[in-house]
FIKOLZA-1660 file (N, C-alpha, C; in steps of 0.1 Angstrom, whole numbers, plus 5000, padded with zeros to 4 digits):
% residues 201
   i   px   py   pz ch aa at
   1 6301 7036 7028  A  X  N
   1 6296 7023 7022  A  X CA
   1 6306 7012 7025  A  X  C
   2 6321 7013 7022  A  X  N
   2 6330 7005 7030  A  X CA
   2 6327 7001 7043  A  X  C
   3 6322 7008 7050  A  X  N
   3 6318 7000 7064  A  X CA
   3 6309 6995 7065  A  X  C
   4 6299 6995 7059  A  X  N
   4 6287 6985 7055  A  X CA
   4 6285 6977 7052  A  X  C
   5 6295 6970 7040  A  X  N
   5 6294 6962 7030  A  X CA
   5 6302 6949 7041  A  X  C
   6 6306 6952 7047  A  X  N
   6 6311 6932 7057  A  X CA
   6 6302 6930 7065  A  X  C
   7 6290 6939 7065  A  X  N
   7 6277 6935 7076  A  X CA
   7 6272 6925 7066  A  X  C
   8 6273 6928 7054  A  X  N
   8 6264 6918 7045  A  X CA
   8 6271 6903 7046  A  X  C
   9 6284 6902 7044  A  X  N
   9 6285 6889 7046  A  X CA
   9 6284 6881 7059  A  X  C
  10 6278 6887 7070  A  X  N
  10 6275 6880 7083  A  X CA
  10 6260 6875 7085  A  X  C
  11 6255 6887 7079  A  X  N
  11 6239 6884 7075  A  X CA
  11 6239 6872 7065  A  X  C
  12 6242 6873 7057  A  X  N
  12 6242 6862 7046  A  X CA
  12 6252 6851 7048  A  X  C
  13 6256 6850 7057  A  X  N
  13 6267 6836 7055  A  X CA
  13 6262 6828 7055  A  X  C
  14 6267 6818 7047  A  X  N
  14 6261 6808 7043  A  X CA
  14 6249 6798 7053  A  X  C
  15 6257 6797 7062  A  X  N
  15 6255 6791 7073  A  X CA
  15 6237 6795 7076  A  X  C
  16 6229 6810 7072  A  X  N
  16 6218 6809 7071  A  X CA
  16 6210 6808 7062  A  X  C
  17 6215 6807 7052  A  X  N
  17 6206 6805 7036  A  X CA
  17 6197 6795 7040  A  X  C
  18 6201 6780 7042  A  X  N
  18 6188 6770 7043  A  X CA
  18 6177 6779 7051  A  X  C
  19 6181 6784 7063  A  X  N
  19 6165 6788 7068  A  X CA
  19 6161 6795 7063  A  X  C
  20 6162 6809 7056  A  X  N
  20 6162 6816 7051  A  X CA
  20 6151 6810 7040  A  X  C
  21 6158 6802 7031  A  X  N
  21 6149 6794 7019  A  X CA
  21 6134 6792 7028  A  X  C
  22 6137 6780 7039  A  X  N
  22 6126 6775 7044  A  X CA
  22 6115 6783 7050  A  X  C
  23 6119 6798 7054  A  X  N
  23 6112 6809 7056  A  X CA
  23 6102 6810 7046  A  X  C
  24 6112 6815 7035  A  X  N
  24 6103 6818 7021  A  X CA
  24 6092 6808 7018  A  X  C
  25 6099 6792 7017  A  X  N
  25 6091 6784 7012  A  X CA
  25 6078 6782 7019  A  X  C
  26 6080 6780 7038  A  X  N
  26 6066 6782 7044  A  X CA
  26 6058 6795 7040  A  X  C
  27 6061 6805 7042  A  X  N
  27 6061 6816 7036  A  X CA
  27 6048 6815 7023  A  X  C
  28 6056 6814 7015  A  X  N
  28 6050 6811 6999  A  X CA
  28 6037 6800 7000  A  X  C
  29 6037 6791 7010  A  X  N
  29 6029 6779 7010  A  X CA
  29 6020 6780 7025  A  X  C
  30 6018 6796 7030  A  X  N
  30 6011 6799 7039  A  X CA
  30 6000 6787 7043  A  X  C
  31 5990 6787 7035  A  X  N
  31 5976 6778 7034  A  X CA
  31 5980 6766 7039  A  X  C
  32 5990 6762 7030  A  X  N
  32 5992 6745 7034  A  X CA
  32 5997 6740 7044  A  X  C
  33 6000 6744 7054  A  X  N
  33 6001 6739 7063  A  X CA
  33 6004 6746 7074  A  X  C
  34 6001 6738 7091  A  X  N
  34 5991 6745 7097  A  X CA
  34 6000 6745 7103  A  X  C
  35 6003 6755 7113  A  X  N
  35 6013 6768 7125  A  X CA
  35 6023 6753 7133  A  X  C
  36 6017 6742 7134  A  X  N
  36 6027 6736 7145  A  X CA
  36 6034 6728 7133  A  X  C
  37 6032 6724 7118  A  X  N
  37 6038 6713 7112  A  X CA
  37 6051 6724 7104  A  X  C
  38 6046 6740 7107  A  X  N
  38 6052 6753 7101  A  X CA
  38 6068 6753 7110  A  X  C
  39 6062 6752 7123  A  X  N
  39 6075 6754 7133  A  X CA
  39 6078 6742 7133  A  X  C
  40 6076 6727 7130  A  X  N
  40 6085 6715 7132  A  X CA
  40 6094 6719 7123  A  X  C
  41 6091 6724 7109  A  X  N
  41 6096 6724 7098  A  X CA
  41 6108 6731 7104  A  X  C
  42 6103 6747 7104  A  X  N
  42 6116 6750 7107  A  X CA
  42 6124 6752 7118  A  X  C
  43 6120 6749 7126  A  X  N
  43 6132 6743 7141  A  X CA
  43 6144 6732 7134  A  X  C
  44 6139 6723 7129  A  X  N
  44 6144 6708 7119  A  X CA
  44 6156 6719 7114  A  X  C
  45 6154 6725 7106  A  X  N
  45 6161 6735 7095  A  X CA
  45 6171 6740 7105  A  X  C
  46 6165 6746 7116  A  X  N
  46 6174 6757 7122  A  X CA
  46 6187 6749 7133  A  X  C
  47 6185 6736 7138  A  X  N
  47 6191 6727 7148  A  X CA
  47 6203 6721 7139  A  X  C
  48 6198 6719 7128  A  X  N
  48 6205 6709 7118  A  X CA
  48 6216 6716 7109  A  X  C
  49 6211 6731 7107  A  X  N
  49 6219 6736 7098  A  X CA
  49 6230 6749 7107  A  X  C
  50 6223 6752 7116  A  X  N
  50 6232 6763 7121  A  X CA
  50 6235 6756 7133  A  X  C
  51 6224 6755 7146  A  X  N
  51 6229 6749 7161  A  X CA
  51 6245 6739 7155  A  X  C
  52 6238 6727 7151  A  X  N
  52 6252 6716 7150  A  X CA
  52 6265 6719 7149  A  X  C
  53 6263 6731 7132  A  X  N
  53 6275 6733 7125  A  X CA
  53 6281 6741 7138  A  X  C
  54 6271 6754 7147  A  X  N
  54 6277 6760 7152  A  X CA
  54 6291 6753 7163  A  X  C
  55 6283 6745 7169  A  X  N
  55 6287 6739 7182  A  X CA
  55 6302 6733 7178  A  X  C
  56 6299 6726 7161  A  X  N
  56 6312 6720 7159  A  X CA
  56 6323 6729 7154  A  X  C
  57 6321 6746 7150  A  X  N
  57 6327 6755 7146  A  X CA
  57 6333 6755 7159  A  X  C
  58 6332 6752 7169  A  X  N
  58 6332 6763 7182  A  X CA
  58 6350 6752 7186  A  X  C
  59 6342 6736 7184  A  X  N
  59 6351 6729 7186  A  X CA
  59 6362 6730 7179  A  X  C
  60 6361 6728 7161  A  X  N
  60 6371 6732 7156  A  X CA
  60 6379 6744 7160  A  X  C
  61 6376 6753 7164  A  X  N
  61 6380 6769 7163  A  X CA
  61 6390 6765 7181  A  X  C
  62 6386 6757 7188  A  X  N
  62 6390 6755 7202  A  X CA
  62 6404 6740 7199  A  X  C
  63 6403 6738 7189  A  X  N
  63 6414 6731 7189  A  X CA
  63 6422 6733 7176  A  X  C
  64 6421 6745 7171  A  X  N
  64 6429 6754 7159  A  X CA
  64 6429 6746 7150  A  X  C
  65 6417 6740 7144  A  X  N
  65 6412 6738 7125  A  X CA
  65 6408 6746 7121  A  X  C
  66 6402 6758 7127  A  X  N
  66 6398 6770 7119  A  X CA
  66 6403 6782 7126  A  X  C
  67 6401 6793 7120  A  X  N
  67 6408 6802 7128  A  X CA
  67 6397 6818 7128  A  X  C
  68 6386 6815 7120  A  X  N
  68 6376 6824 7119  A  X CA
  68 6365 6818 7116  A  X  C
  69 6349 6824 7119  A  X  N
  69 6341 6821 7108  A  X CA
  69 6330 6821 7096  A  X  C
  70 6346 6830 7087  A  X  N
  70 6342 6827 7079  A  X CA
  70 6357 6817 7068  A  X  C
  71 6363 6809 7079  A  X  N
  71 6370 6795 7071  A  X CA
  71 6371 6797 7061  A  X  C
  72 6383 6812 7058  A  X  N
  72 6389 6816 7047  A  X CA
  72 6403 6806 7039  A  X  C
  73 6408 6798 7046  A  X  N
  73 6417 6793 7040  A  X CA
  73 6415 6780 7037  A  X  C
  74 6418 6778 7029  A  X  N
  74 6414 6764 7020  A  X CA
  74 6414 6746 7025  A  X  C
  75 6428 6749 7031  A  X  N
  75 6424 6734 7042  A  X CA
  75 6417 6737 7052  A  X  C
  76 6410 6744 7058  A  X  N
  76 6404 6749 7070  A  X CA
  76 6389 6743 7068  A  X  C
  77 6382 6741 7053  A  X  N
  77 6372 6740 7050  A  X CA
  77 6367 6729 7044  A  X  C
  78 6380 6716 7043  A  X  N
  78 6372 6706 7041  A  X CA
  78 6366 6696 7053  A  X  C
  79 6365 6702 7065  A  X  N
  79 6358 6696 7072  A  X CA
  79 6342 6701 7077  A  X  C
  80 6342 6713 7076  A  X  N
  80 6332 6721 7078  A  X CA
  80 6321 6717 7065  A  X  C
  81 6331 6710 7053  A  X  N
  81 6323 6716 7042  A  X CA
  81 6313 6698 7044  A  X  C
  82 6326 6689 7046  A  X  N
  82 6322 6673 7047  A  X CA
  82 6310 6673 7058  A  X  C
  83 6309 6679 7066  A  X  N
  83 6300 6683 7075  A  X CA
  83 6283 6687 7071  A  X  C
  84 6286 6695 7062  A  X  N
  84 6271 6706 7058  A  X CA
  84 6265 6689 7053  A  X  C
  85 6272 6688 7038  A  X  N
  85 6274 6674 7031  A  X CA
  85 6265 6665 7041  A  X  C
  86 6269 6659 7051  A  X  N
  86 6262 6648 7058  A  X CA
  86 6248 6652 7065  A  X  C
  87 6249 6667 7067  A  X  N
  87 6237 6670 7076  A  X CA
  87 6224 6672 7067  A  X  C
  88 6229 6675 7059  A  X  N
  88 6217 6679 7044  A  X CA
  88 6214 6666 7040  A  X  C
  89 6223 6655 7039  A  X  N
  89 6219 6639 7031  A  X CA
  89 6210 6639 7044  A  X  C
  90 6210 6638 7053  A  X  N
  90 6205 6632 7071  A  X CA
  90 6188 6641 7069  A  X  C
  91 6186 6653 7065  A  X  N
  91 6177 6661 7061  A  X CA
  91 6168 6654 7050  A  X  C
  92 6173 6652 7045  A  X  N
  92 6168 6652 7027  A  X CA
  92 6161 6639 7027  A  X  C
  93 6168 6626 7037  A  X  N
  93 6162 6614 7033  A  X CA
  93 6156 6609 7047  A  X  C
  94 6157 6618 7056  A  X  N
  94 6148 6617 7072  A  X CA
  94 6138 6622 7072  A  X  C
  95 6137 6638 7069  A  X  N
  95 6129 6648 7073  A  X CA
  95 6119 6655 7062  A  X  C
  96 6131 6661 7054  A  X  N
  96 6125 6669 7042  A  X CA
  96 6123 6663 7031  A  X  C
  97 6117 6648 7030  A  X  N
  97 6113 6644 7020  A  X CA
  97 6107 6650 7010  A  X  C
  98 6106 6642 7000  A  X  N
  98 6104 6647 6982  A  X CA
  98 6087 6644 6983  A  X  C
  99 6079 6636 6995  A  X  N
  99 6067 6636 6989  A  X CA
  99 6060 6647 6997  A  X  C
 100 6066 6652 7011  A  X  N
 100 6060 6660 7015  A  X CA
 100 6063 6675 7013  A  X  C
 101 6073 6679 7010  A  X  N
 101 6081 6690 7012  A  X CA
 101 6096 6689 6995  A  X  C
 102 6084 6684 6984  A  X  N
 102 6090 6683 6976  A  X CA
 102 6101 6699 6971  A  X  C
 103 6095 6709 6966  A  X  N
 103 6101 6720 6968  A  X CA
 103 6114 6721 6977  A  X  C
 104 6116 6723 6988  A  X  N
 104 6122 6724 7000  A  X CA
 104 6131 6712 6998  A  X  C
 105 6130 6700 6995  A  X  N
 105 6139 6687 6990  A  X CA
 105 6147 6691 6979  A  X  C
 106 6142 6696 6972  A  X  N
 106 6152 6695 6959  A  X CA
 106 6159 6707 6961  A  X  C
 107 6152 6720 6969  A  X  N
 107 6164 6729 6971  A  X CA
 107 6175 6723 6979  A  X  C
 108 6173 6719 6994  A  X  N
 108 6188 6710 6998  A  X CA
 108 6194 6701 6989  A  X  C
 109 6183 6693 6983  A  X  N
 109 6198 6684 6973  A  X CA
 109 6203 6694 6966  A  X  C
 110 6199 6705 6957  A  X  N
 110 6207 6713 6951  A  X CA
 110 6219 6718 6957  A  X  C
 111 6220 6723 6966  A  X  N
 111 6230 6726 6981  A  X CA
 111 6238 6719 6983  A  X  C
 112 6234 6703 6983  A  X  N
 112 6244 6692 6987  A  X CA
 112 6248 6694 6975  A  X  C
 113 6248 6692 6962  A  X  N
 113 6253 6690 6951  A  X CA
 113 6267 6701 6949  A  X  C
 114 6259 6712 6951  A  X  N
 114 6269 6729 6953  A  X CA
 114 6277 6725 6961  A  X  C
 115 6280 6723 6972  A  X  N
 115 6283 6721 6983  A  X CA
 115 6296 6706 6978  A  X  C
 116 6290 6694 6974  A  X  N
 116 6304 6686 6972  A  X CA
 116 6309 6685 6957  A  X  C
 117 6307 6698 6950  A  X  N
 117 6314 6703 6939  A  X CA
 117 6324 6715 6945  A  X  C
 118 6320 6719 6954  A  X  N
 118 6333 6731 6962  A  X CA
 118 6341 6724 6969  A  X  C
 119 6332 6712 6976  A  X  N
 119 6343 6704 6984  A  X CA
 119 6358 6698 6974  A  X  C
 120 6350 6692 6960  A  X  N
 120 6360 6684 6952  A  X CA
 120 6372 6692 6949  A  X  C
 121 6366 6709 6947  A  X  N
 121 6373 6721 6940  A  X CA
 121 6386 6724 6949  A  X  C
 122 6381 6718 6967  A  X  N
 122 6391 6722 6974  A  X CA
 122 6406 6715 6970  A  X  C
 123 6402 6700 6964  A  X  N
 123 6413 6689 6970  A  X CA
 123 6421 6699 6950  A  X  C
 124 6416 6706 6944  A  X  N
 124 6422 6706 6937  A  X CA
 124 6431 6722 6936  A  X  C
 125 6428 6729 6950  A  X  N
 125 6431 6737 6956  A  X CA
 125 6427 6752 6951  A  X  C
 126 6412 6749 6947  A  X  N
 126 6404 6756 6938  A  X CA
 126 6393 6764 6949  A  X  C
 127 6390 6778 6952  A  X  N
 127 6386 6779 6971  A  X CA
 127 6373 6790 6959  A  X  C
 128 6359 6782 6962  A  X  N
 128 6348 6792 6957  A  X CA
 128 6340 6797 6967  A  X  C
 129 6332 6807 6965  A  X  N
 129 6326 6817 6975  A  X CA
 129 6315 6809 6978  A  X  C
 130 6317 6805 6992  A  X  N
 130 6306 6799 6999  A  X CA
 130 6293 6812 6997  A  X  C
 131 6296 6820 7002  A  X  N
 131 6283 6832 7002  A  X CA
 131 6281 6833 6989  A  X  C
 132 6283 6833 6976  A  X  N
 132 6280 6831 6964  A  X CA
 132 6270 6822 6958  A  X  C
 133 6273 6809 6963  A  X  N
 133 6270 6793 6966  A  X CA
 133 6258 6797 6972  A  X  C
 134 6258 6805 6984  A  X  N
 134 6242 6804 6990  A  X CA
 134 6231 6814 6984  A  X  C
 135 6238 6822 6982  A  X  N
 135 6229 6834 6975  A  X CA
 135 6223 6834 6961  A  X  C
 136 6233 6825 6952  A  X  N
 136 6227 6828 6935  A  X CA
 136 6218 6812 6942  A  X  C
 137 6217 6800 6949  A  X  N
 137 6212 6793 6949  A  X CA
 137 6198 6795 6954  A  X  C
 138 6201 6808 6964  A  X  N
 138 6190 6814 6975  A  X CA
 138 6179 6820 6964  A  X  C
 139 6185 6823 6952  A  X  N
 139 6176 6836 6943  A  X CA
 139 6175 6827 6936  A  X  C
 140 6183 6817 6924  A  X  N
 140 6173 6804 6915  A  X CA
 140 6160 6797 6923  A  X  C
 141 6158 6796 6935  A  X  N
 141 6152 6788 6947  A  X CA
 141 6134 6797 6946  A  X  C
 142 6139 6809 6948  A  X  N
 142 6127 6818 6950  A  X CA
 142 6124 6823 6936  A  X  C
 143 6133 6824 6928  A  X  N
 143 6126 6825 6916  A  X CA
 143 6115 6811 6909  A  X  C
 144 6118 6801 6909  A  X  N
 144 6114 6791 6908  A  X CA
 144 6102 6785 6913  A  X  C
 145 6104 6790 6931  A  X  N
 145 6089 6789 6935  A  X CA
 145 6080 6802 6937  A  X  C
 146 6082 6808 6931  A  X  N
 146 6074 6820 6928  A  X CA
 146 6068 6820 6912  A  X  C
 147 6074 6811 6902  A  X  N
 147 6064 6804 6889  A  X CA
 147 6057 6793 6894  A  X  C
 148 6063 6783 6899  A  X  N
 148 6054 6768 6908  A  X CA
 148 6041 6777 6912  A  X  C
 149 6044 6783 6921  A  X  N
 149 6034 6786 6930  A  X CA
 149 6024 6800 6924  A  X  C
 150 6028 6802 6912  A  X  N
 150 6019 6816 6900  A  X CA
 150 6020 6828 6914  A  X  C
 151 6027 6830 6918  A  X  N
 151 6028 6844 6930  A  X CA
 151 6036 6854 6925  A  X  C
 152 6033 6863 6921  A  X  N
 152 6043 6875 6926  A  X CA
 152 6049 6885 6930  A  X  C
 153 6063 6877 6928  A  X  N
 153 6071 6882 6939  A  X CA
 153 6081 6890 6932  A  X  C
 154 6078 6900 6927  A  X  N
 154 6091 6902 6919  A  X CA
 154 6104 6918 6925  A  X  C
 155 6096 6919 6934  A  X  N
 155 6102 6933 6946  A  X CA
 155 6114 6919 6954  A  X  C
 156 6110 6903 6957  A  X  N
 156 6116 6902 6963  A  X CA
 156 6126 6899 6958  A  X  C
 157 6128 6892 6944  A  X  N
 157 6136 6883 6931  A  X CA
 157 6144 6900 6930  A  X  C
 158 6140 6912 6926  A  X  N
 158 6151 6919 6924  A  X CA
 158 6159 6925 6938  A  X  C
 159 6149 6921 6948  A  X  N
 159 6160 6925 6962  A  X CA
 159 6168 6917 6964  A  X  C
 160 6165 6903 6957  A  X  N
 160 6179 6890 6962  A  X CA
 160 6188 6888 6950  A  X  C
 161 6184 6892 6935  A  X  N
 161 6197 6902 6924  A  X CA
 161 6205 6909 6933  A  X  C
 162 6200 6919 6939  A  X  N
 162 6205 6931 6942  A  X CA
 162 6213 6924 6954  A  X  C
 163 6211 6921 6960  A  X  N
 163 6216 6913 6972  A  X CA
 163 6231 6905 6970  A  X  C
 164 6227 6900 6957  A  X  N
 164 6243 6890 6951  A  X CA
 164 6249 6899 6948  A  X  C
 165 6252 6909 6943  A  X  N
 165 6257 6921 6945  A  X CA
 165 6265 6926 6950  A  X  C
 166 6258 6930 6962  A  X  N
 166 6262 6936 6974  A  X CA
 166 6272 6923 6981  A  X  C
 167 6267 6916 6984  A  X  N
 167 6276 6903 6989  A  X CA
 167 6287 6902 6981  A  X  C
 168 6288 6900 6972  A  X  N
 168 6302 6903 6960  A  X CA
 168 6309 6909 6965  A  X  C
 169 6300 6922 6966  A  X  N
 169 6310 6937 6969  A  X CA
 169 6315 6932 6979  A  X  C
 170 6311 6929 6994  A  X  N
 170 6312 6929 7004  A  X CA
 170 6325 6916 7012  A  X  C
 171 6322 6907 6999  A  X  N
 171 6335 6896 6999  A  X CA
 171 6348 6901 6996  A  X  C
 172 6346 6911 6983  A  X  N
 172 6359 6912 6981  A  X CA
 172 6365 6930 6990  A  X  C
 173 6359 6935 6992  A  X  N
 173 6361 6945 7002  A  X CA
 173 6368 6940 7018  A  X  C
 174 6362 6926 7019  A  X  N
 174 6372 6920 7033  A  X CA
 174 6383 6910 7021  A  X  C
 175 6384 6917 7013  A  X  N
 175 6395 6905 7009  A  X CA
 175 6392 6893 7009  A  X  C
 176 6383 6888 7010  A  X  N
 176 6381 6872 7009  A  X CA
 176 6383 6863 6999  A  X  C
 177 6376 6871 6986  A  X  N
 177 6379 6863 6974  A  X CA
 177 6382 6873 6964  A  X  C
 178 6384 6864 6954  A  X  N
 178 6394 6873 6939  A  X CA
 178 6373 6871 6934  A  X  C
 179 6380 6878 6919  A  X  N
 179 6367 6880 6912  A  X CA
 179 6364 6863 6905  A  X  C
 180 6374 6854 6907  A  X  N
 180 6374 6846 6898  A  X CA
 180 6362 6832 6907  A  X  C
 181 6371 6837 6923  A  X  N
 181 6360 6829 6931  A  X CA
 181 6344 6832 6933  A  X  C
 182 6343 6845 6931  A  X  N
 182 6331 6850 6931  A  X CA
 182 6322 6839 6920  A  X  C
 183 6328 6845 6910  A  X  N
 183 6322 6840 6897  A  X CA
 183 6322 6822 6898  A  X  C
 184 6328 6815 6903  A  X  N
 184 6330 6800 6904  A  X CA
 184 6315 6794 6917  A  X  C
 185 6318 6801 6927  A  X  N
 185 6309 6801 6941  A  X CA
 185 6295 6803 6930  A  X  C
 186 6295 6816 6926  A  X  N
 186 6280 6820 6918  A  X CA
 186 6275 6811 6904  A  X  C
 187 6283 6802 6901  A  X  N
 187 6278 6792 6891  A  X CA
 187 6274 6779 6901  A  X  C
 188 6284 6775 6908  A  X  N
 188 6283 6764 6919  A  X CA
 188 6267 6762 6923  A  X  C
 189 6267 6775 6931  A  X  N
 189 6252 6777 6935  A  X CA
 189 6240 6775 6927  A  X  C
 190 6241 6787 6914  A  X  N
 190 6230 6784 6907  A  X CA
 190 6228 6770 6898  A  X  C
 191 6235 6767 6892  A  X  N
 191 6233 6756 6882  A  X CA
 191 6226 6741 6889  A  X  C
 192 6233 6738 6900  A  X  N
 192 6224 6729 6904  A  X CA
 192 6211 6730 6905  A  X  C
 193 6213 6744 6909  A  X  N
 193 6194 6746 6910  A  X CA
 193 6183 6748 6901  A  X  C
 194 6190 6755 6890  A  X  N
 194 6186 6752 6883  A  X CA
 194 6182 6738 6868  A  X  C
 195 6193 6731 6873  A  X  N
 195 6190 6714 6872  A  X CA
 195 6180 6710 6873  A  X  C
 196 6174 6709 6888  A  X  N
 196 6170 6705 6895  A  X CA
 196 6153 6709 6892  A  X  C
 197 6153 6724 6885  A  X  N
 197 6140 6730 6890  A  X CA
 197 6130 6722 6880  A  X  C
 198 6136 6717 6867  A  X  N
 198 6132 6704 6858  A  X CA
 198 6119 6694 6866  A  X  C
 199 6130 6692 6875  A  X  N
 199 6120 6682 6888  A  X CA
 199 6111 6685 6897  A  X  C
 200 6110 6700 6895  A  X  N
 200 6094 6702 6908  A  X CA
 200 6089 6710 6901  A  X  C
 201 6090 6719 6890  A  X  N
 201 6089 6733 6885  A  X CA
 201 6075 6732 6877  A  X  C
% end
């Protein structure tokens, strides 16, 4: 099981949660809309949130700002993080608007919110679990549109419990984080989203 449990944090890194959500969310909202406005959707998602970040990981990592990725050390990650930050505002008021893709909007602004509350946590030299951040945000997200939308889904709400979990385990098994960041990352994440669910729910 020790050798298992760091598969999880590759699968899950943060870095795929948005599509992951926007899977579900087309997913969940099969009927509404039709196969080509499905794939604009998520290509948008997939260019914006992994392609970019990647290309600029590749750069950082080629001129020694980071040194892995998963941008374990604390100054390593206020650039990456100032980063997500701009590409999600660029999303949220370009693309994934609140009138068309209201759901799918307020999850990224949730994110952005997660996201420059870890950022502020850094300058105070405070390091929370990004994979935490994506996952309790990933499961408030699906829980939420699985009441919106009267569906259920409750095989998949306890496989992404079970999932935060496992990713826990799997963080602190590579040493990454203490229990204290777990627990900080895993409020980070949910509470915004939970905020927020006020607004589409």
């Amino acid at each position: 099981m020790k050798k298992i449990l760091p598969f999880f944090s590759y699968v899950f890194h943060p870095i795929f949660i948005p599509v992951m959500a926007t899977l579900f969310y087309l997913f969940f909202n099969g009927t509404e809309f039709v196969t080509q406005e499905k794939l604009f959707v998520f290509f948008q998602i997939l260019i914006v949130t992994i392609f970019i970040p990647v290309l600029v990981f590749l750069l950082l990592r080629a001129t020694g700002n980071v040194d892995s990725v998963m941008v374990s050390k604390v100054s390593q990650r206020k650039i990456p993080l100032l980063l997500h930050c701009f590409l999600i505002i660029l999303l949220v008021r370009k693309s994934i608007t609140i009138d068309r893709y209201p759901e799918l909007h307020f999850f990224l602004l949730g994110g952005l919110l997660s996201s420059l509350l870890a950022l502020i946590l850094l300058f105070g030299n405070i390091k929370a679990s990004l994979h935490m951040i994506g996952m309790s945000s990933l499961t408030v997200f699906i829980i939420g549109l699985s009441m919106h939308l009267q569906i259920q889904s409750t095989f998949t709400i306890a496989a992404l419990i079970l999932l935060n979990g496992i990713v826990a385990s799997s963080r602190l098994e590579m040493n990454a984080h203490t229990n204290k960041e777990l627990i900080i990352g895993f409020i980070l994440g949910a509470i915004p989203q939970l905020l927020l669910l006020v607004l589409w729910l």
